[in-house]
C-alpha positions in Angstrom: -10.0 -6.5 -79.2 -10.8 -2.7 -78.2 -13.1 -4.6 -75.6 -9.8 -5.3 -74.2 -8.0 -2.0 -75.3 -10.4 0.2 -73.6 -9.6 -1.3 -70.0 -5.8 -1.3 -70.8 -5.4 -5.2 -71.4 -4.2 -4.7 -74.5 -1.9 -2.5 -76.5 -3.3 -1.9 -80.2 -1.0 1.4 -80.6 1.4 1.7 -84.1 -1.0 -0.7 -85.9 -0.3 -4.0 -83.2 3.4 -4.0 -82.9 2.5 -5.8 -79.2 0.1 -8.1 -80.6 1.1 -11.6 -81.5 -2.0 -13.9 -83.3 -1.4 -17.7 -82.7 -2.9 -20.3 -85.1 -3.2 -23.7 -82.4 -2.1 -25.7 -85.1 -1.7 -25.8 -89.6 -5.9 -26.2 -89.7 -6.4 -23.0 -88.3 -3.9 -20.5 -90.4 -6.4 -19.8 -92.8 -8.8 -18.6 -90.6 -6.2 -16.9 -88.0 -4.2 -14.9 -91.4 -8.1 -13.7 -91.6 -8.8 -12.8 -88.6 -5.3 -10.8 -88.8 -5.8 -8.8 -91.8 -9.5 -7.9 -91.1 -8.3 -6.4 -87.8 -5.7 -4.2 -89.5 -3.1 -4.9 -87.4 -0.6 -5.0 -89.8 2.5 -4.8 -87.7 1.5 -7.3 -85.3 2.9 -11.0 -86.1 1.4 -14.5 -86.6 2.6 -17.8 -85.7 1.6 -21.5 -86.3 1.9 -24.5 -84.1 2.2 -28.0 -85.3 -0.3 -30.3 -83.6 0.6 -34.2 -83.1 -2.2 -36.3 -82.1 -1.7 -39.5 -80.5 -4.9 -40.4 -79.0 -8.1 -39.0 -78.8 -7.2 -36.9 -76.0 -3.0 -36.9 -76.0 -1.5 -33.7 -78.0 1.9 -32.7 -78.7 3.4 -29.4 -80.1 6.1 -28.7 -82.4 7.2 -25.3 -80.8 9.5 -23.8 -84.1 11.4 -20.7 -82.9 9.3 -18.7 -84.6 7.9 -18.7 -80.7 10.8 -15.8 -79.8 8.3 -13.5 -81.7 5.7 -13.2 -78.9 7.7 -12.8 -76.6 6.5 -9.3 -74.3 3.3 -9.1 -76.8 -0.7 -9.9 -75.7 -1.1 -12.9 -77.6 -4.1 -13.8 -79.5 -4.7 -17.4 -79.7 -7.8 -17.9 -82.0 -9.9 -21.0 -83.0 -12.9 -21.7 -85.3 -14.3 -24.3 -82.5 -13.5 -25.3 -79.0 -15.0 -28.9 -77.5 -12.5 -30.3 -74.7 -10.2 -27.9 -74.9 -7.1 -29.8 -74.9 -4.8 -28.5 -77.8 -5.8 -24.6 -76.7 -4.8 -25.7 -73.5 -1.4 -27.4 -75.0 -0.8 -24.1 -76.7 -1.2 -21.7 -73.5 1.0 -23.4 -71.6 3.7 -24.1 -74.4 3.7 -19.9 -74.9 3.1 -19.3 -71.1 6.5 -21.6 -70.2 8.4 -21.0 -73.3 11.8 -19.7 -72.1 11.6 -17.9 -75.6 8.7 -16.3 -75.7 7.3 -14.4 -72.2 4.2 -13.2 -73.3 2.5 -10.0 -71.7 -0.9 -11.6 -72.0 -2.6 -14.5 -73.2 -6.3 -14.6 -74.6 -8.3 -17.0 -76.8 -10.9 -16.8 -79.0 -13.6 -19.6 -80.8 -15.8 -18.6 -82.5 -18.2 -22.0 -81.5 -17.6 -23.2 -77.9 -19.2 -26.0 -76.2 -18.0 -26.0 -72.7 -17.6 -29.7 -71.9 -16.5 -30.9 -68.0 -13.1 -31.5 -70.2 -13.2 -27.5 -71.4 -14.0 -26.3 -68.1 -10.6 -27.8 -66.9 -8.4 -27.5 -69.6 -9.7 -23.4 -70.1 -9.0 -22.5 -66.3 -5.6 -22.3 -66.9 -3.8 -19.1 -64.5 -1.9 -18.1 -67.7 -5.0 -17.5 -69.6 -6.7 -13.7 -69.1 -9.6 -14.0 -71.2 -11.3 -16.3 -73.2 -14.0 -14.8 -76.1 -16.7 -16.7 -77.7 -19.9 -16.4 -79.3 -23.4 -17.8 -78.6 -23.6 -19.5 -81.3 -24.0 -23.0 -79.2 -26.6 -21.4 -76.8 -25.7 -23.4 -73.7 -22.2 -21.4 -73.7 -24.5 -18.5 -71.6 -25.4 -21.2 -69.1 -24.0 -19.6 -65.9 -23.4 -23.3 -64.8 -22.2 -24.6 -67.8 -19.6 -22.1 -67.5 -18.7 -23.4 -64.1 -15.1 -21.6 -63.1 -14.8 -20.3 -66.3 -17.3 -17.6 -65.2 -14.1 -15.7 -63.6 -12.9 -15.4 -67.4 -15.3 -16.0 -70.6 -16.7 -13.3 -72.5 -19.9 -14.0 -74.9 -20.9 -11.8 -77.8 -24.4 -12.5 -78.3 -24.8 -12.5 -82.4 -28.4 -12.6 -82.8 -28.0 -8.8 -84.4 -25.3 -9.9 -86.5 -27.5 -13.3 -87.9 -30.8 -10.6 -88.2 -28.8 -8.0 -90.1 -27.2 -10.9 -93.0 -30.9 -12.4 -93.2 -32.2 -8.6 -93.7 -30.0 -7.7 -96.5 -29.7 -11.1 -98.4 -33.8 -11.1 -98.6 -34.2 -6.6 -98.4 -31.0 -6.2 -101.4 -29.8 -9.8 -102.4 -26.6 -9.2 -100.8 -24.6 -11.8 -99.6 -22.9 -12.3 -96.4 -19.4 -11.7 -98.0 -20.4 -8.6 -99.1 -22.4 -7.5 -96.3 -19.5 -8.4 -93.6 -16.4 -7.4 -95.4 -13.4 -6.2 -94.0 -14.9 -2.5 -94.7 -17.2 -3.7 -91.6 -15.5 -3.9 -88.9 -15.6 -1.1 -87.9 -19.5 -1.1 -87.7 -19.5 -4.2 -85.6 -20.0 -3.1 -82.6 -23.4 -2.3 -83.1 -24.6 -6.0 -84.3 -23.9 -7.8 -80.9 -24.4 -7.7 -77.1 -21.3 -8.4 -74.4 -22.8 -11.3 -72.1 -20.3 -11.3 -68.9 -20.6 -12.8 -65.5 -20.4 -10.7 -62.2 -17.6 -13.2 -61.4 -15.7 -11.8 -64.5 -13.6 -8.7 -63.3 -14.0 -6.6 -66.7 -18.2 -7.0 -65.6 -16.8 -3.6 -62.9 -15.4 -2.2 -65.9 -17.0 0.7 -68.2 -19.8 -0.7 -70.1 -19.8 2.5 -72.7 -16.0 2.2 -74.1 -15.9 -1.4 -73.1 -17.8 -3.3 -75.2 -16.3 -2.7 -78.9 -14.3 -5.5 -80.7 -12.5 -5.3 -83.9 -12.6 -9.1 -84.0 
């Protein structure tokens, strides 16, 4: 997130009192209450959304009121894996319209994307200010692939971070647990690259302070 911080997107002062973490729906708590602690934001606030599916491609929300709790905070939607799209796009636009909530900001995270013709539509949503990923499905850096998304997708390149786990498991039989703990993060910033497109308005930004994540 202090790739975010460091241009003023987002507020990470008094331990995230302005940041709101959203879990898409009950699969994802696990990892989002992660996510959460490891970025030691403990006064930020989490919420869950309950996802009804009722087709392959139709989803519902159960918005609970716990919604009124991002209301004026950047909110962090975050997701192991992204493929059409369609519930992070269900989610953006339940916060975005939410007569409860009024977000300040609204980004999204997967940690695997495949950016399908379906992604492409449901991510170009005008609430949405960034979207992070990593390369972990190659094609994600495909400049076409990326299609409109261009304007707002941010890759972090992990080949660093896969070298470094590989070094130390075979180097000091560690294991990737104990190698990436939460002690970590704050070392991060030195086991990945920022891919951005010129269309993507932080690309004008500083690339010294820019380019450190605490997530």
């Amino acid at each position: 997130m202090s790739i975010l911080k460091g241009i003023g997107l987002v507020r990470l002062w008094n331990y995230g009192e302005h940041v709101g973490f959203v879990a898409p729906d009950e699969g994802a708590m696990d990892f989002v209450s992660r996510v959460r602690e490891f970025s030691g934001l403990h006064n930020s606030v989490m919420v869950t959304f309950r996802k009804t599916r009722s087709g392959q491609r139709d989803v519902s929300l159960d918005i609970s009121d716990d919604v009124e709790q991002l209301k004026g905070r950047d909110v962090f939607i975050l997701d192991d894996m992204v493929r059409t799209g369609g519930t992070i796009a269900a989610n953006i636009s339940a916060i975005a319209e939410s007569k409860q909530c009024h977000p300040e900001n609204i980004f999204f995270y997967s940690t695997h994307t495949s950016i399908s013709p379906e992604a492409r539509e449901n991510l170009n949503s005008p609430y949405l200010n960034q979207f992070i990923t990593s390369n972990t499905i190659p094609g994600v850096l495909n400049r076409d692939v990326q299609g409109r998304l261009r304007k707002k997708i941010v890759v972090l390149k992990i080949e660093k971070w896969i070298a470094n786990a590989i070094r130390h498991c075979l180097e000091e039989a560690q294991l990737p647990e104990d190698i990436y703990g939460i002690n970590s993060v704050t070392q991060s910033d030195e086991l990945y690259e920022v891919d951005l497109s010129t269309k993507n308005p932080l690309h004008n930004k500083s690339r010294v302070q820019q380019y450190e994540l605490t997530i």
